[in-house]
PLY file of the C-alpha trace (Angstrom):
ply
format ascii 1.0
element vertex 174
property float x
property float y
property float z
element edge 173
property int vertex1
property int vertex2
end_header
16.80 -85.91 -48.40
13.27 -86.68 -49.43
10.59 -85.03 -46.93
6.78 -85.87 -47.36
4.40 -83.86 -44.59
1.41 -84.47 -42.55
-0.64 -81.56 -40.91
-0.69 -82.30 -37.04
-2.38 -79.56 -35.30
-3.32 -75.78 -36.45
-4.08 -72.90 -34.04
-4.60 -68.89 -35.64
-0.48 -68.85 -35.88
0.85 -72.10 -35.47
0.65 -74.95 -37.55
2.00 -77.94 -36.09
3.42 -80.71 -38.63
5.03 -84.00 -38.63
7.76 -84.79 -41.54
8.44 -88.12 -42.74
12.57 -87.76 -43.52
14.06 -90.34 -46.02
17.73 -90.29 -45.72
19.89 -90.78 -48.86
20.40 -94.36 -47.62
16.71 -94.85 -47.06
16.17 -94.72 -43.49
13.47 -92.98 -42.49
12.67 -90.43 -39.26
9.58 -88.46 -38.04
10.54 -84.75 -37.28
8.26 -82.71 -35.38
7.77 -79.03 -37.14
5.89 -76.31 -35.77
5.44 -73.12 -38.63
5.22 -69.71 -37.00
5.31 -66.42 -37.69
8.58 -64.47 -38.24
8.86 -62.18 -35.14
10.53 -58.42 -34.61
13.45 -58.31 -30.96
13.79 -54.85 -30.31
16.80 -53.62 -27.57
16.00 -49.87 -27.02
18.97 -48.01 -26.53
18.83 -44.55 -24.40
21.45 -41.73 -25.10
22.37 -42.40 -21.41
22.94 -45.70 -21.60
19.90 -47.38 -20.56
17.40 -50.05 -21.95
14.15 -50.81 -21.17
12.76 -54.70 -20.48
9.45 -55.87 -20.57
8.30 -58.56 -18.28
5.34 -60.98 -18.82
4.10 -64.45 -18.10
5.34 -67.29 -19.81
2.73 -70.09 -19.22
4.34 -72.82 -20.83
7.39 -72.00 -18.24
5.41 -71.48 -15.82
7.40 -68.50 -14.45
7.26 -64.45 -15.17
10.03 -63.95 -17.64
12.46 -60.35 -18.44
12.34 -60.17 -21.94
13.53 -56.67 -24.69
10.04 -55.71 -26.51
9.29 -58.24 -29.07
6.26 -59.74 -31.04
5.25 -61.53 -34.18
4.25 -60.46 -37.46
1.26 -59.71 -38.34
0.95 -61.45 -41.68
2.89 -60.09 -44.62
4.71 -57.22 -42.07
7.72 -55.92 -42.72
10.42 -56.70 -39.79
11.29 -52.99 -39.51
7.37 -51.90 -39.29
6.84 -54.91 -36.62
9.86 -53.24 -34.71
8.01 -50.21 -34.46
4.71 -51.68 -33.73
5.71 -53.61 -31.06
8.10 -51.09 -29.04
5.54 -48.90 -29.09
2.70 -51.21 -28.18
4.89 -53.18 -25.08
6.90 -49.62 -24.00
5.75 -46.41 -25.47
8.54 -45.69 -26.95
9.26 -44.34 -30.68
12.40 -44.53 -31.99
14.02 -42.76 -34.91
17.04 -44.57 -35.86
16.63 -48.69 -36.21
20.32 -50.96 -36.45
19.42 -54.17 -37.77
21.52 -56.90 -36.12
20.65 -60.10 -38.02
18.28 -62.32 -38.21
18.32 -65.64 -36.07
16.43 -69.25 -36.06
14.72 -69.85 -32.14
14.56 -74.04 -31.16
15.25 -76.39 -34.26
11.71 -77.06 -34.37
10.45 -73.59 -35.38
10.28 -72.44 -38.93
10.22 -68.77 -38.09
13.02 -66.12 -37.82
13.68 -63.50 -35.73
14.60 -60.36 -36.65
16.75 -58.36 -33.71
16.91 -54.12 -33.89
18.81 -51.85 -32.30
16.60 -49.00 -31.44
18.06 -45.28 -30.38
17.12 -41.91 -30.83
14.25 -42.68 -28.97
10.93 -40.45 -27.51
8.18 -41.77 -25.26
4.69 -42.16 -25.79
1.82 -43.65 -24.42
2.07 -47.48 -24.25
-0.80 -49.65 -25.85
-0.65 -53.15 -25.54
-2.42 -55.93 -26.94
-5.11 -57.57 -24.21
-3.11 -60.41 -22.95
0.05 -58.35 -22.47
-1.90 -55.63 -19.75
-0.01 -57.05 -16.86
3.49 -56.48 -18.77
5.41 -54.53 -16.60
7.63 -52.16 -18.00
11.71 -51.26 -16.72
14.06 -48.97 -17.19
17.82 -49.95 -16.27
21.06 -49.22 -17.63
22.02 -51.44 -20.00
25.16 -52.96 -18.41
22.65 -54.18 -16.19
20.80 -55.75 -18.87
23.37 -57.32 -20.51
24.75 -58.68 -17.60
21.40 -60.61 -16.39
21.72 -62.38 -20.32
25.07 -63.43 -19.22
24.13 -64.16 -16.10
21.28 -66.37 -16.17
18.98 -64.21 -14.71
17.20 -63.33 -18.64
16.26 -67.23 -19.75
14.18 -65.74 -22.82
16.73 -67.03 -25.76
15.84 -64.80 -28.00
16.09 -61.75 -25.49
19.84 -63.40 -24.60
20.80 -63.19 -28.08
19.37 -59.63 -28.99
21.32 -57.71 -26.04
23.94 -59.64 -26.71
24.26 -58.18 -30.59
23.44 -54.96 -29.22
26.47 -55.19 -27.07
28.56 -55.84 -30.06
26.75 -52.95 -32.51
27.31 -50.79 -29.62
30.89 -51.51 -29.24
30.56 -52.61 -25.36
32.31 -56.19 -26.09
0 1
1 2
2 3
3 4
4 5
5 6
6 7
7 8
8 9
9 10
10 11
11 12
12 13
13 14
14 15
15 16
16 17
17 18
18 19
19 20
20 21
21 22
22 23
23 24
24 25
25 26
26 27
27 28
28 29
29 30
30 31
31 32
32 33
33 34
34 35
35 36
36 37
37 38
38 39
39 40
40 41
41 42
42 43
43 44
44 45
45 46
46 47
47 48
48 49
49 50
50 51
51 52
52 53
53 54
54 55
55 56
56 57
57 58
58 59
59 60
60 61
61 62
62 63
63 64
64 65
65 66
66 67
67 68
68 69
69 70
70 71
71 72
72 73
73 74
74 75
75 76
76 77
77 78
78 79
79 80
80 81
81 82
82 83
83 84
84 85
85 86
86 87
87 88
88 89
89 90
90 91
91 92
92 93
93 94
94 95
95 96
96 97
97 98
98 99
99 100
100 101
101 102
102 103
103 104
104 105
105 106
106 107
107 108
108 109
109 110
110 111
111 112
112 113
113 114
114 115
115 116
116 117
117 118
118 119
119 120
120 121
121 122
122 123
123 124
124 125
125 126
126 127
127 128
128 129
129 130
130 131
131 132
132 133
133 134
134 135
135 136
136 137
137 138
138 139
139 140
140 141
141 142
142 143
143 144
144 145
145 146
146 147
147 148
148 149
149 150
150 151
151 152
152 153
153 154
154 155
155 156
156 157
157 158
158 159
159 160
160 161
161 162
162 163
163 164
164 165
165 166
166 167
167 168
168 169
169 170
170 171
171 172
172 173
């Protein structure tokens, strides 16, 4: 497969690109392709049992969306320092022991990967986040509950789905 590529659109993160495909018989297709930045899912884990979700707007859903703490890289960043970074910025929480639990691929679309993290071990802080995330509200819950609401329909946020999901497994709750 032969692919020749055309820059579309570019914001600060985001480029967006359109691939001519050439098939081995010679057909060709356009293929839509938007490059982002590799991101950090973190599912904080409490020694009782709890989690903690984070809730923000999604515009292009136009809906308010539960969601574990998550963000992207900030350039070169290491998955395991954007962990950090981001739990602490979205919850105030520090955690001492990180589980990776893979690394997964978001709509066919996106070139970026996310990288999911068990947190535990975990102390509480003061929160700090970014500018557009100062309505984020903030909840505590037991995870059951959490997991559940991925199962259940009631988390949409793929990427959030996925992450309690593998924490379920790491944690032996499957």
């Amino acid at each position: 497969m032969v692919v020749d590529s055309a820059a579309r659109g570019r914001t600060s993160q985001f480029v967006l690109r359109e691939d001519t495909i050439r098939f081995p018989d010679g057909v060709e297709a356009l293929y839509a392709v938007v490059e982002n930045p590799d991101s950090a899912f973190i599912v904080p884990y409490f020694a009782n049992g709890d989690t903690m979700l984070v809730r923000q707007w999604r515009h292009a859903w136009d809906t308010s969306s539960w969601e574990v703490p998550a963000g992207t890289f900030d350039g070169d960043e290491e998955p395991l320092a954007c962990a950090r970074r981001e739990l602490a910025e979205e919850t105030g929480l520090v955690a001492h022991r990180y589980l990776p639990l893979g690394v997964v691929h978001g709509a066919a679309f996106l070139s970026g990967r996310a990288h999911l993290f068990l947190a535990e071990e975990l102390e509480e802080s003061e929160r700090s986040p970014e500018t557009y995330e100062q309505d984020m509200e903030v909840l505590r819950l037991p995870f059951a509950e959490a997991w559940s609401a991925a199962l259940d329909g009631q988390i949409i946020h793929s990427g959030s789905v996925t992450a309690l999901c593998r924490a379920a497994h790491a944690l032996k709750l499957l």
